[in-house]
C-alpha positions, 0 to 999 in steps of 0.5 A: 432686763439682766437678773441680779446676782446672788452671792450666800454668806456662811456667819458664825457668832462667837459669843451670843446665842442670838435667834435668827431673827435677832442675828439678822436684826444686828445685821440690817442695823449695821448695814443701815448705820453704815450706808443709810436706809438706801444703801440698805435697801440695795442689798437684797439681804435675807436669811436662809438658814440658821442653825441655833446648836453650831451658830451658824447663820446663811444670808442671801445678799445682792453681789453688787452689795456683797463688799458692803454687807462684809463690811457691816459684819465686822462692825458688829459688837454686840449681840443680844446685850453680849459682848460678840463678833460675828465671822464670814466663813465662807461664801458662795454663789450656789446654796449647795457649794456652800453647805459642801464647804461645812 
């Protein structure tokens, strides 16, 4: 059996100040509203880091996922009841190149 990759995206919130868990809520309901709970379910999403001082969030997704995981960041509006957009900054396939890169 092959083992899945994994690819690690770098996000920033531009306007809110949501936790981790609310950031990570906003995403799943993007993705869920774009691809349904079975598209969703395919994407191994997961948070890693989040760093409440620099807005700055690290999510774990499924490679094959990755285009779709994109895709439902950029749909997001609102976060917390706030008017916001939130980034993909960078992405990696190691943790350590990733935190490099920042």
């Amino acid at each position: 059996m092959k083992r899945a990759k994994r690819r690690y995206l770098l996000l920033q919130d531009s306007e809110a100040s949501p936790t981790g868990r609310e950031l990570l809520d906003a995403v799943w309901a993007a993705v869920t509203k774009l691809y349904g709970e079975v598209g969703a379910s395919q994407t191994g999403l997961s948070l890693i880091d989040y760093d409440e001082e620099r807005k700055t969030a690290v999510l774990r997704v499924w490679l094959a996922a990755m285009q779709q995981v994109r895709a439902s960041i950029a749909s997001i509006t609102r976060l917390v009841g706030k008017d916001a957009a939130v980034h993909v900054l960078a992405v990696s396939g190691t943790l350590k190149s990733l935190r490099e890169k920042t």
